[in-house]
FIKOL-28054 format. One record per atom (N, C-alpha, C): residue number from 1; x, y, z; atom name. Coordinates in steps of 0.001 Angstrom, whole numbers, plus 500000, padded with zeros to 6 digits. Each point is the difference from the previous one (the first is absolute). Layout:
<sites>
pos;c1;c2;c3;site
NUM;X;Y;Z;CA
...
</sites>
This chain:
<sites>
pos;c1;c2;c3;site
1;949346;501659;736907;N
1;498796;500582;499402;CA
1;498993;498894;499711;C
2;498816;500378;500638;N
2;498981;498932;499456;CA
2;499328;499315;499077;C
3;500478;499196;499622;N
3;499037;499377;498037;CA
3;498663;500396;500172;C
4;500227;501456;498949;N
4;498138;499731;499794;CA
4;499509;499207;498811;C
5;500945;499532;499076;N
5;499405;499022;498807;CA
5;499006;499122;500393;C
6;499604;499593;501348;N
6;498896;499095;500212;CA
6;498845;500649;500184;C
7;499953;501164;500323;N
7;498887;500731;500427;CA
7;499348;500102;498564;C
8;501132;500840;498991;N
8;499494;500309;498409;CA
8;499354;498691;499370;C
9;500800;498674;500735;N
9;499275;498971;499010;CA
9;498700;499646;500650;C
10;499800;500173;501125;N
10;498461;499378;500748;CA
10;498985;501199;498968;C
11;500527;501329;500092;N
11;499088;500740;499367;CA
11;499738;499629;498440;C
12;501268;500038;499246;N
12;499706;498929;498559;CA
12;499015;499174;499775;C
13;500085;498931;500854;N
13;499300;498889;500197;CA
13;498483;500014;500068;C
14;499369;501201;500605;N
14;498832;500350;500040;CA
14;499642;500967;498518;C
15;500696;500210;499181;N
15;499814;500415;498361;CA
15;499877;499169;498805;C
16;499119;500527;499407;N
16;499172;498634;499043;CA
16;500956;500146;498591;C
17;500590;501203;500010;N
17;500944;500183;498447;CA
17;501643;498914;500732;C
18;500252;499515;498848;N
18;501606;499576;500050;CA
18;500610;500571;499142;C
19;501342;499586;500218;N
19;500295;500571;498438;CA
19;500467;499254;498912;C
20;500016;500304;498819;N
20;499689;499439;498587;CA
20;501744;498713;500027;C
21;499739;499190;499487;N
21;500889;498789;500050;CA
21;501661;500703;499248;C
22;501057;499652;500814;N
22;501265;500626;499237;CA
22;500418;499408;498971;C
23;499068;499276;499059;N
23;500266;499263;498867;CA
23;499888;501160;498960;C
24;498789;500612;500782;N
24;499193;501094;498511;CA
24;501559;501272;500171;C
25;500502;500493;500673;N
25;501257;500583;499928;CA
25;500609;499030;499331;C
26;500539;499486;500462;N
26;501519;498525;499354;CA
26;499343;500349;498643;C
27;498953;499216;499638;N
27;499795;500646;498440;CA
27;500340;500616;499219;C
28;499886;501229;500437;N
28;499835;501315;499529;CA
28;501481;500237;499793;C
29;500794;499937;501088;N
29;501480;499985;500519;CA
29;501001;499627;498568;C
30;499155;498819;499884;N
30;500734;498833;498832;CA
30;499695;500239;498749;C
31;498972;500695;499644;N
31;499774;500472;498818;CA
31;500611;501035;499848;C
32;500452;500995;500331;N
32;501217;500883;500625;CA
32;501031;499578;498994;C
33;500372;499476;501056;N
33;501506;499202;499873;CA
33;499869;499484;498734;C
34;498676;499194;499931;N
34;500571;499663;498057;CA
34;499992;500745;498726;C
35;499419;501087;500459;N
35;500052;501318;499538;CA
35;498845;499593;499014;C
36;498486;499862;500524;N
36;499110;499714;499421;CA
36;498846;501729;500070;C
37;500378;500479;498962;N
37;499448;501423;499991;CA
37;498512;500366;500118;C
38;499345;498646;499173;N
38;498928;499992;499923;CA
38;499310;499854;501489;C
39;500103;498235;500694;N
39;499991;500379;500893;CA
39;499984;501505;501315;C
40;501191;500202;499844;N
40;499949;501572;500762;CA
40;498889;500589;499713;C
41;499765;500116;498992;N
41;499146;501029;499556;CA
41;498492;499953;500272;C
42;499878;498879;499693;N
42;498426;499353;500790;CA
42;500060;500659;501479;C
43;500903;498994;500410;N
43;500091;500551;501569;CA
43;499690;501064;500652;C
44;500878;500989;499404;N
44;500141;501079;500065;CA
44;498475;500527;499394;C
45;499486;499906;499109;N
45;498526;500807;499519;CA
45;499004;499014;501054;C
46;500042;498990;500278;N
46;498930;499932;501135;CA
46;500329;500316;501833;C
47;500933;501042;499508;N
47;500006;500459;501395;CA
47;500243;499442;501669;C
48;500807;498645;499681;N
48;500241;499241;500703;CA
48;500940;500397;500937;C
49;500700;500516;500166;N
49;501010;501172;501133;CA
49;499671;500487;500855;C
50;498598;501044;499352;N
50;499633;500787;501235;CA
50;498516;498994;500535;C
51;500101;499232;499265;N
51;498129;499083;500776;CA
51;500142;500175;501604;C
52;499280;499279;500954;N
52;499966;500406;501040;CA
52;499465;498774;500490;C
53;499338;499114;498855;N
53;499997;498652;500429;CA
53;500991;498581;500555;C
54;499855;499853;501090;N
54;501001;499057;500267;CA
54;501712;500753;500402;C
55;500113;501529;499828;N
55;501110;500081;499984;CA
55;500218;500737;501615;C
56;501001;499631;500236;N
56;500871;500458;501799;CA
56;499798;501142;499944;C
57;499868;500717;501316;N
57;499449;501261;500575;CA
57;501580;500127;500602;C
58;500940;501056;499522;N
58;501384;500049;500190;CA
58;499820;501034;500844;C
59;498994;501110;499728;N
59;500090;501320;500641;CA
59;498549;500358;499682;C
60;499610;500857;501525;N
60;498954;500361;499913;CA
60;499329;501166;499334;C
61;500978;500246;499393;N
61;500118;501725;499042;CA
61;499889;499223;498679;C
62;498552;500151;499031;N
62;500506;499227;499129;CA
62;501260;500059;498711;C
63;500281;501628;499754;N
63;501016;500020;499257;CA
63;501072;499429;500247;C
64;500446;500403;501437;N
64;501422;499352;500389;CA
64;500013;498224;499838;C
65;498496;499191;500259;N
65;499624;498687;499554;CA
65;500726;499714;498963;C
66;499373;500453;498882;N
66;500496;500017;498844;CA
66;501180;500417;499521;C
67;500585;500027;500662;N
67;501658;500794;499732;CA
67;500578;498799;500692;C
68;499717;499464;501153;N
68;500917;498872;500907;CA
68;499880;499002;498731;C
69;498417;499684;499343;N
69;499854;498939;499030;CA
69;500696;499898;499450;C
70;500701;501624;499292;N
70;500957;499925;498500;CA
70;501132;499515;500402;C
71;500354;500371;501119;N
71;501359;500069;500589;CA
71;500153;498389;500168;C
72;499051;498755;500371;N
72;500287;498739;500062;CA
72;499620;499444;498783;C
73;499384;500807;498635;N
73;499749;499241;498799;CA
73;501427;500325;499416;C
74;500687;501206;499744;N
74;500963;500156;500016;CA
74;501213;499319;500123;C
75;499728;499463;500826;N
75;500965;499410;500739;CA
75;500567;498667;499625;C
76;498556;499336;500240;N
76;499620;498736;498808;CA
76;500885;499331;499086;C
77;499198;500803;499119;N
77;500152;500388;498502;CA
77;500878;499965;499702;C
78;501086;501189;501032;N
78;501649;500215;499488;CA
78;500974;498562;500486;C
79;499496;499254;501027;N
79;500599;498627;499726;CA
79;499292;499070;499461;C
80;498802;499932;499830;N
80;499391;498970;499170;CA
80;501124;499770;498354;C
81;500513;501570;499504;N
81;500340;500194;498703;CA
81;501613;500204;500199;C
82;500294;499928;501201;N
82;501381;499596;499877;CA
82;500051;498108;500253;C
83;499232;499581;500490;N
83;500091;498653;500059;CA
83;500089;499668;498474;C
84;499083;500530;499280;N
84;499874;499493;498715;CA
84;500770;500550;498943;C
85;500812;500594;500537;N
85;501692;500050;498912;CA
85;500259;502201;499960;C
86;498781;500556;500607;N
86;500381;501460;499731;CA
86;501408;500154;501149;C
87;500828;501168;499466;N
87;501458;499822;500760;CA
87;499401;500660;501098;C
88;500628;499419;501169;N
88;499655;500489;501132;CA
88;500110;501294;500290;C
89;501016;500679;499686;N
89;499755;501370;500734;CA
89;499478;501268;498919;C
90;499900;499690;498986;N
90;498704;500208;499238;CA
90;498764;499714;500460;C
91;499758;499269;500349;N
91;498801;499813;500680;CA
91;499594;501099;501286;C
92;501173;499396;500491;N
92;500076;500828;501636;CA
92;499642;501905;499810;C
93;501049;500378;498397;N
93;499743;501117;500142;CA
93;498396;500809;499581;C
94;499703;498731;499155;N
94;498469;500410;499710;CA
94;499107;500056;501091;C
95;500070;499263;500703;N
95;499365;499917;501585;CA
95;499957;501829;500330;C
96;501413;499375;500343;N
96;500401;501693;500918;CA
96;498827;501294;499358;C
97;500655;500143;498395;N
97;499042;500830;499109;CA
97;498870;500234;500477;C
98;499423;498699;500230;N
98;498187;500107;499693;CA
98;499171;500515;501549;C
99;500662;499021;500551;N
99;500068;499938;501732;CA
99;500286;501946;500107;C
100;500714;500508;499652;N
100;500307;501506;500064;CA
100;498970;500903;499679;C
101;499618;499603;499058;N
101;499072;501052;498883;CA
101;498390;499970;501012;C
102;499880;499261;501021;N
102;499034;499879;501009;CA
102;500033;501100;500758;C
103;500979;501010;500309;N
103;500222;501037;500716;CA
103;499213;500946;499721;C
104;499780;500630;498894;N
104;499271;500585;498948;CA
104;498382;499570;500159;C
105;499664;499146;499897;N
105;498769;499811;499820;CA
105;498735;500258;501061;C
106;498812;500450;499610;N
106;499030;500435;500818;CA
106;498828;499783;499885;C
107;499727;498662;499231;N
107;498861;499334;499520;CA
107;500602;498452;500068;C
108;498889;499328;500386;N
108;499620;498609;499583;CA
108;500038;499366;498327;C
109;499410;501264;499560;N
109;500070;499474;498460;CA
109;501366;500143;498892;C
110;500723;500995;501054;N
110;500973;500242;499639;CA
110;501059;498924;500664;C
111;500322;499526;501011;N
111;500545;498667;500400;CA
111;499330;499024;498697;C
112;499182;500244;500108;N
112;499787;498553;498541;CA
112;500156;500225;498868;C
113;500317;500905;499693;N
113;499927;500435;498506;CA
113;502045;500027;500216;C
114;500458;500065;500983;N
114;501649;499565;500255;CA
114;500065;498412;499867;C
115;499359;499545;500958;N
115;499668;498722;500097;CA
115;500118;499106;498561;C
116;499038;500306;499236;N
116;499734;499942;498125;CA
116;501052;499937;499640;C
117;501185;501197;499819;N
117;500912;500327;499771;CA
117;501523;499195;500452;C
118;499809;499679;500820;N
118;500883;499333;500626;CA
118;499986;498244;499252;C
119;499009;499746;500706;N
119;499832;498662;499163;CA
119;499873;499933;498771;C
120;499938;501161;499073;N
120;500067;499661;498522;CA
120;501562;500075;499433;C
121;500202;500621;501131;N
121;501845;500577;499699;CA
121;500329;498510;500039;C
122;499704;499276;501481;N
122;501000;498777;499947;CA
122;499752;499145;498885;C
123;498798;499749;499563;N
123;499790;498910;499379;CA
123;500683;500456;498478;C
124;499825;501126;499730;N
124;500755;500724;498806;CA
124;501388;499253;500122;C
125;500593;500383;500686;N
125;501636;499204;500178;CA
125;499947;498790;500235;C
126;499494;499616;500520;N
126;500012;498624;500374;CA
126;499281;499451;498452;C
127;499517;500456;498955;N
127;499253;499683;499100;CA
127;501484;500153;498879;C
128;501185;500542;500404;N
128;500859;500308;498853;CA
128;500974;498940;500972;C
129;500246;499446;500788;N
129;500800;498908;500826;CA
129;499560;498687;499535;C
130;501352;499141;499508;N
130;499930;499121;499847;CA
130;499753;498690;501192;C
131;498260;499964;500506;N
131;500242;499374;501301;CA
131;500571;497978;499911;C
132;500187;499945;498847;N
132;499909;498694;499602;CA
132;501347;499663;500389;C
133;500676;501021;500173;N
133;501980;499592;500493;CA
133;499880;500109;501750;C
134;500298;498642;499951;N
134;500378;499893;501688;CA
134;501580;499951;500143;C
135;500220;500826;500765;N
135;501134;500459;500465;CA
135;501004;498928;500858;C
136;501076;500161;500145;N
136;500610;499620;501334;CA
136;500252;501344;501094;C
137;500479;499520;501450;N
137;500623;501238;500966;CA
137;500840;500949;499278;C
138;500717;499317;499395;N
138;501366;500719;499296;CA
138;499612;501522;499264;C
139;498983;498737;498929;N
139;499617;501074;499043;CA
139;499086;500797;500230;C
140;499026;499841;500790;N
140;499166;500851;500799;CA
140;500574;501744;500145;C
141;501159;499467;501007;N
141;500906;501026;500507;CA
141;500226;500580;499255;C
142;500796;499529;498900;N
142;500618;500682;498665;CA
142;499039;500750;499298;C
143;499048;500083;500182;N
143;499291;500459;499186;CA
143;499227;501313;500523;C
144;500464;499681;501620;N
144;499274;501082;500828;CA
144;501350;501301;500382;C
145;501124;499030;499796;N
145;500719;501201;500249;CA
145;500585;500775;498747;C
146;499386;499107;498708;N
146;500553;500849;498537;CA
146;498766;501100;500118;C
147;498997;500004;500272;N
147;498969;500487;500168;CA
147;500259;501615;501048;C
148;500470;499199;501002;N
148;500434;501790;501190;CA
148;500843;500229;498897;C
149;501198;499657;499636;N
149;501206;500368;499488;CA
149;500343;500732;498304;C
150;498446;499770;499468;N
150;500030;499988;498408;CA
150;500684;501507;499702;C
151;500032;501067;500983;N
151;500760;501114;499237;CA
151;501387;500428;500570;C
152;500469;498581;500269;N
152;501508;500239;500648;CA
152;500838;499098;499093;C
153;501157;499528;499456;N
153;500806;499368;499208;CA
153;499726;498513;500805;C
154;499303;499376;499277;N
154;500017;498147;500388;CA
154;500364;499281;499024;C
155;500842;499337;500961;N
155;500452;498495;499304;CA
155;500031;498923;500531;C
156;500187;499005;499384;N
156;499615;498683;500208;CA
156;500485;499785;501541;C
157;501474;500093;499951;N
157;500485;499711;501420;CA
157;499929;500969;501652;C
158;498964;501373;499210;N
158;499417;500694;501013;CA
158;498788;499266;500926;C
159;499336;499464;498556;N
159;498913;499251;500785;CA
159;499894;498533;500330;C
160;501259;499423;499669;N
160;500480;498592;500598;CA
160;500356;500459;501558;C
161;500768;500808;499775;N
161;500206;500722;501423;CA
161;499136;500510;501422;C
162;498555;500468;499039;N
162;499178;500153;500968;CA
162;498764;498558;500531;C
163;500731;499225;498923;N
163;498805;498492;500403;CA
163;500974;499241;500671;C
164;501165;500451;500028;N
164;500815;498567;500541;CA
164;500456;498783;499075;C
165;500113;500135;498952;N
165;500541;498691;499285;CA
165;500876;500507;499078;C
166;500473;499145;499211;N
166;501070;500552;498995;CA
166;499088;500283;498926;C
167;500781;501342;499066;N
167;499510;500506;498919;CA
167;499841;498405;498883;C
168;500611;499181;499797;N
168;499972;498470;499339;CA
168;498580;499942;500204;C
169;499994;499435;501207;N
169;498713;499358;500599;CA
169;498653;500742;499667;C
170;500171;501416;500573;N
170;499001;500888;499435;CA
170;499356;500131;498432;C
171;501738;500402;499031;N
171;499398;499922;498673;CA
171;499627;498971;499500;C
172;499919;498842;500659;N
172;499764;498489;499508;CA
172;498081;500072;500114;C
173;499972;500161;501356;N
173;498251;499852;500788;CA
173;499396;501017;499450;C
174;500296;501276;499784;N
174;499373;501052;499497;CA
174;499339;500002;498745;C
175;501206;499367;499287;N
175;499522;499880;498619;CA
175;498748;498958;499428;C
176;500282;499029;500929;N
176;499058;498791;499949;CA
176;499134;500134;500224;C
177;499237;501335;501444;N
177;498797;499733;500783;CA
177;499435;501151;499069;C
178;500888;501265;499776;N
178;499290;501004;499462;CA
178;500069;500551;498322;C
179;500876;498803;499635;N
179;499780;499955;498538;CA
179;501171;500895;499271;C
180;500752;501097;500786;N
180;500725;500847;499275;CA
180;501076;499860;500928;C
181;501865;500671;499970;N
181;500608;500456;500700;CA
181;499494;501007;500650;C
182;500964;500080;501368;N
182;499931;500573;501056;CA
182;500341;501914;499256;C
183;500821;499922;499176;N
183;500793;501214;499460;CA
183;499020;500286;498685;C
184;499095;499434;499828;N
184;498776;499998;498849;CA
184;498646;500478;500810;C
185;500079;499635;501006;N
185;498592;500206;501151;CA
185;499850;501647;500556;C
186;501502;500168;500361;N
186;500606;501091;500561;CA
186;499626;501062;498790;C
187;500444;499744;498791;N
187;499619;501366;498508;CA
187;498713;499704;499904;C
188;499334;499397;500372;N
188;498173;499825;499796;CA
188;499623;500865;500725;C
189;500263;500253;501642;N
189;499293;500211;501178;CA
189;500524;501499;499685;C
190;501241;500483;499345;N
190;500430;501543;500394;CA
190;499510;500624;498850;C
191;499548;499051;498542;N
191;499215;500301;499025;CA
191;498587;500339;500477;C
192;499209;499004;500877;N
192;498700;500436;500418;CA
192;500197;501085;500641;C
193;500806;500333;500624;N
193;499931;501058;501146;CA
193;500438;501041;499191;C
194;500650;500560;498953;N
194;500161;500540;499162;CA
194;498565;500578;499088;C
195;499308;498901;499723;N
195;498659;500811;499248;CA
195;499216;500686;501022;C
196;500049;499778;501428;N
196;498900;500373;500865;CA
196;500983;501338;500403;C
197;501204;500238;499526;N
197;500278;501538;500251;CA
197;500106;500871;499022;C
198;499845;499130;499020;N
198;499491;500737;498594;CA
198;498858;499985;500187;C
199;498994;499981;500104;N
199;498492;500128;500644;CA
199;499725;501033;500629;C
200;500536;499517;500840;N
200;499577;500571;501661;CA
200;500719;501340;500642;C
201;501275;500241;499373;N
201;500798;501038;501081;CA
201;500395;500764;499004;C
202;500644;501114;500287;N
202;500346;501029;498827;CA
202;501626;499878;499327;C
203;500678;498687;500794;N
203;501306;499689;499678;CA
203;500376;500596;498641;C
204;501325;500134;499736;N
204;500082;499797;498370;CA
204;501132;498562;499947;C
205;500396;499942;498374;N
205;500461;499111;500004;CA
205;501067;499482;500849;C
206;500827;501496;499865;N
206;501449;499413;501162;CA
206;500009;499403;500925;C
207;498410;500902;500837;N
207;499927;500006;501581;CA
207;499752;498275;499793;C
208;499105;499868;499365;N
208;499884;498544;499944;CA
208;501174;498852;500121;C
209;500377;500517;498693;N
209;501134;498942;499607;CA
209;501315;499783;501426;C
210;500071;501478;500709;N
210;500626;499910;501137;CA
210;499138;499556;501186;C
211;499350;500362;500342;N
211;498717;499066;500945;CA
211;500230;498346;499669;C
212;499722;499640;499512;N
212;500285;498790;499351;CA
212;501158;499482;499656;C
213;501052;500548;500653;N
213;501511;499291;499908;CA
213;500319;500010;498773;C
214;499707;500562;498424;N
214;500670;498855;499109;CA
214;501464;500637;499873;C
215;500546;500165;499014;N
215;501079;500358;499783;CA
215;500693;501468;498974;C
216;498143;499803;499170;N
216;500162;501157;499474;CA
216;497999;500484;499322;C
217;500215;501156;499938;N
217;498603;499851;499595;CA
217;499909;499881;498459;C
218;500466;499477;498696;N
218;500506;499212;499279;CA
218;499977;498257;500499;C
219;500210;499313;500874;N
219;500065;499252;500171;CA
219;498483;499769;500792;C
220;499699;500424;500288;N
220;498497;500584;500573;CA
220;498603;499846;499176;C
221;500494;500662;498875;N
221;498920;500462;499128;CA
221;500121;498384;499017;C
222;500687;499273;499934;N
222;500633;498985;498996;CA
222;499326;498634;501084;C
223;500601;499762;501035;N
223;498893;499266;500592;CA
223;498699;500047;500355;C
224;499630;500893;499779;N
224;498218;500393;500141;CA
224;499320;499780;498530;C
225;500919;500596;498887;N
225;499385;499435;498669;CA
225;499941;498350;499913;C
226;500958;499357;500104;N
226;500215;498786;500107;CA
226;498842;499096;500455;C
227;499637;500261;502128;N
227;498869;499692;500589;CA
227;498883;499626;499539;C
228;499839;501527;499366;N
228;498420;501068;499826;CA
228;499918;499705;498632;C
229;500969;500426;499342;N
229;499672;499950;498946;CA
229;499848;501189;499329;C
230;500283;501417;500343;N
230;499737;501302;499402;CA
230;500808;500502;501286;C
231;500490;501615;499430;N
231;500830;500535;500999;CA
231;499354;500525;501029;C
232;500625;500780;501469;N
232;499436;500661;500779;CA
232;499020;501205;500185;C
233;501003;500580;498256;N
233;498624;500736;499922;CA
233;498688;500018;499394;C
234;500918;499404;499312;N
234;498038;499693;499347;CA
234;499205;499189;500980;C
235;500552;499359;500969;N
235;498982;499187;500870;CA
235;499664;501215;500828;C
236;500544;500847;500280;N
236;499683;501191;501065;CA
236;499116;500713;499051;C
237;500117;500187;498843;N
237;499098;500978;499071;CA
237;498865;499087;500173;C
238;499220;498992;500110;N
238;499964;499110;499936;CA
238;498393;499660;500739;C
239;501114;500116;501312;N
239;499277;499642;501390;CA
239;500216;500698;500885;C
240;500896;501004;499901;N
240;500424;501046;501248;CA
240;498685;500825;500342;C
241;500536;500577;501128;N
241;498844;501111;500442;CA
241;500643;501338;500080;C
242;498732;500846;499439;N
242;500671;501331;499708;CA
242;499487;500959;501234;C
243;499435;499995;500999;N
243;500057;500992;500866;CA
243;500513;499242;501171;C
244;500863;500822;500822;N
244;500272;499983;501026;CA
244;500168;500882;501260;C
245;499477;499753;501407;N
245;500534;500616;500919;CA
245;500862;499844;500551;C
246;500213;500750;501179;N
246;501505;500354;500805;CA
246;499755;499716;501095;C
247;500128;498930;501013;N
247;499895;499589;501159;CA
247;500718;500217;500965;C
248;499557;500278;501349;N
248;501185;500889;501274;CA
248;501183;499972;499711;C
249;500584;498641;499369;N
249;501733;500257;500087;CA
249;500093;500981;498447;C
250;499357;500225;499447;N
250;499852;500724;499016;CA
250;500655;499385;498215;C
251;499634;498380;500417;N
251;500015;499321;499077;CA
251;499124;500030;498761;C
252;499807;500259;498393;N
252;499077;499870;499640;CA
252;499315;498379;499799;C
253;498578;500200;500149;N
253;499298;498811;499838;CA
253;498720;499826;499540;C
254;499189;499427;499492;N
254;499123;499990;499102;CA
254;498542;499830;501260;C
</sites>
């Protein structure tokens, strides 16, 4: 098949616009990642996403333009902020999320007003991440697979197991790079994930406490006071949400 990339660039070449330097992204990218809100927010209110200055002509349809854009700011972003300590497949799944919710859309202003959204999300997390802890491989891992794994029974030598080194070695580096045990990290992460289904889903306590591996929902409700600091329900009285719908599998959901 014949390269036409030379043809597209002779025609380029005769166009007086370029496009805008990949510093002014990298920027933007990095303020992200340091979870600088303010920043975003500027950004975001001067309309810098959808400008038209300096930026690549992806598609000649301009909505779908603007949709390829999100799809490589997106993209970015979600490793710019795993470089800088967000767990990787957290990251990855926020991608997926946002990158999705593009299906739906039928405006330009509406790609940016996702766009907004997206990048305020990351920098939000990335704004509650401690980016100041540099990691090793080890612990990296460990942290990505307590992360898939937070509502299945983990222990130390599950996830020595999935990095390759001995549980020793692990609880030694873990503790050092990330400040807490590995078996202390693990009741943090199934605690966070715990308020966001007290929030978010119509669980009750059990479903929880069984979702979440513990052992009893008593033992459940006792590590979440501990965490948090007040019980499940009052954090659900709290912060929960009171209406919900019922989605195809006929799950309720808010």
């Amino acid at each position: 098949m014949e390269n036409r990339f030379e043809h597209f660039e002779i025609a380029k070449d005769n166009e007086t616009e370029k496009h805008r330097p990949a510093s002014e992204e990298q920027a933007f990218y990095k303020e992200v990642a340091r979870g600088n809100l303010e920043a975003v927010r500027q950004n975001c209110e001067a309309h810098r996403f959808i400008s038209t200055d300096g930026v690549g002509k992806l598609s000649r349809d301009p909505l779908t333009n603007i949709k390829y854009h999100f799809v490589v700011s997106c993209a970015l972003i979600t490793r710019v902020c795993i470089r800088a300590g967000m767990i990787e497949e957290q990251g990855f799944r926020m991608s997926d999320y946002y990158i999705q919710q593009l299906d739906d859309i039928k405006s330009i202003s509406g790609v940016e007003k996702l766009h907004d959204a997206m990048a305020t999300d990351f920098a939000t997390k990335m704004r509650m991440t401690d980016t100041q802890i540099k990691v090793s491989g080890p612990v990296q891992n460990a942290l990505n697979y307590i992360y898939i794994h937070r509502y299945d029974p983990v222990s130390v030598e599950d996830v020595a197991e999935s990095v390759g080194v001995s549980s020793g070695y692990l609880s030694r580096v873990f503790k050092k790079e990330v400040g807490v045990s590995v078996s202390e990290y693990v009741r943090q992460k199934k605690i966070e994930t715990a308020t966001n289904l007290l929030k978010y889903s119509p669980y009750s306590m059990v479903d929880i406490a069984n979702r979440l591996s513990f052992s009893s929902q008593s033992h459940f409700i006792q590590t979440f006071k501990k965490v948090i600091g007040t019980t499940p329900l009052k954090y659900r009285e709290k912060y929960g949400k009171t209406e919900w719908s019922v989605n195809e599998e006929g799950k309720a959901w808010l």
